[in-house]
C-alpha positions, -999 to +999 in steps of 0.1 A: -179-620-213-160-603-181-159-569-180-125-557-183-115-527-161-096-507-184-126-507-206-149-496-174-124-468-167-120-452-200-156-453-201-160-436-172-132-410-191-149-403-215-184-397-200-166-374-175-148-361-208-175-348-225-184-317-203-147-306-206-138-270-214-111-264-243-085-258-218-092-291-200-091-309-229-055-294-239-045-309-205-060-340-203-057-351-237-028-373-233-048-389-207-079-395-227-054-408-252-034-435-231-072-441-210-085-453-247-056-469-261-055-498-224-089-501-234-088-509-270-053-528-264-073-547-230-103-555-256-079-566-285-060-587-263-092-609-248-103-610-283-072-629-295-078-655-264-113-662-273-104-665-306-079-688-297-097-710-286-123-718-317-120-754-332-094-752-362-133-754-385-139-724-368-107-706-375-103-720-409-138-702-418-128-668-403-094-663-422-113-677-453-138-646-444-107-622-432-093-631-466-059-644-448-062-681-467-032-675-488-012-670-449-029-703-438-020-721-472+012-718-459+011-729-426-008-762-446+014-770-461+031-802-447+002-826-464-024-808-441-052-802-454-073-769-441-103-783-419-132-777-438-166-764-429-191-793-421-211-775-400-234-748-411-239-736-381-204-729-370-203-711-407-232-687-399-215-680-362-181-671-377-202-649-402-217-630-376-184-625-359-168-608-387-196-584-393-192-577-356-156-572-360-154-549-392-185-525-375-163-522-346-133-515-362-153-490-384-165-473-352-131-476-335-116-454-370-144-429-371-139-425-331-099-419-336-104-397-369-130-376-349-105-373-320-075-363-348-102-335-362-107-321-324-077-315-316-069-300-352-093-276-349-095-273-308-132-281-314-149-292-279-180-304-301-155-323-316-139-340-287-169-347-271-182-369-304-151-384-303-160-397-266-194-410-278-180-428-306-152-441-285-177-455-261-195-469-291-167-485-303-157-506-274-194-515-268-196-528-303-159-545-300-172-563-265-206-577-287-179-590-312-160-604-283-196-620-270-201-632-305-168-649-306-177-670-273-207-679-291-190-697-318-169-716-291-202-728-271-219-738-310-190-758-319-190-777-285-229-783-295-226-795-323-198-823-313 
């Protein structure tokens, strides 16, 4: 996976971040803010073109996982029929991708709700979890992303 550089610099934020004072947070916050959202929008975005790029088995098996079947059904509809899973192994990839996926987006919550709470209460404690959740969250969202790429190199195996 490349390492993106808005990711590299809000990481860099946020370690820098974590030994603000209260009144350098109240200033910088919009930075943090903006520094974190290019990162989670730079990390969203390469996830989509990975993602892209799966065999239509592989796609068919994550929105059957993501629950978004009755969306595809839809999009079948003209006498297509949805590619079913043949391969087990493309199954157990695309499993392993979602559970990737929801722990990063679980991190990604916690790290904005602790942010929210910080700035509620002016809480440097606060704040400074935030960062370290933040920085988890991106580190889990780029082993999703790594994960995804792995489903793209096992389908081309198994052709």
């Amino acid at each position: 996976m490349q390492k993106l550089p808005e990711v590299q610099q809000a990481k860099e934020l946020m370690n820098e971040a974590i030994d603000w004072s209260v009144f350098k947070w109240w200033f910088e916050k919009p930075r943090v803010r903006e520094t974190a959202d290019r990162a989670n929008d730079a990390l969203d975005r390469l996830e989509r073109t990975v993602k892209a790029q799966w065999s239509d088995e592989a796609k068919a098996e994550y929105k059957k996982l993501t629950g978004k079947t009755a969306k595809a059904a839809k999009s079948q509809q003209k006498n297509q029929e949805a590619p079913q899973a043949d391969h087990p192994q493309i199954r157990q990839h695309v499993e392993k991708v979602k559970e990737a996926d929801d722990a990063a987006r679980r991190a990604r919550l916690e790290a904005e709700e602790t942010f929210d709470e910080a700035e509620s209460q002016l809480s440097t404690d606060l704040a400074r979890e935030g960062c370290k959740r933040a920085i988890y969250s991106w580190e889990l969202h780029e082993k999703a992303i790594r994960r995804a790429e792995a489903v793209m190199e096992s389908a081309s195996a198994e052709e």
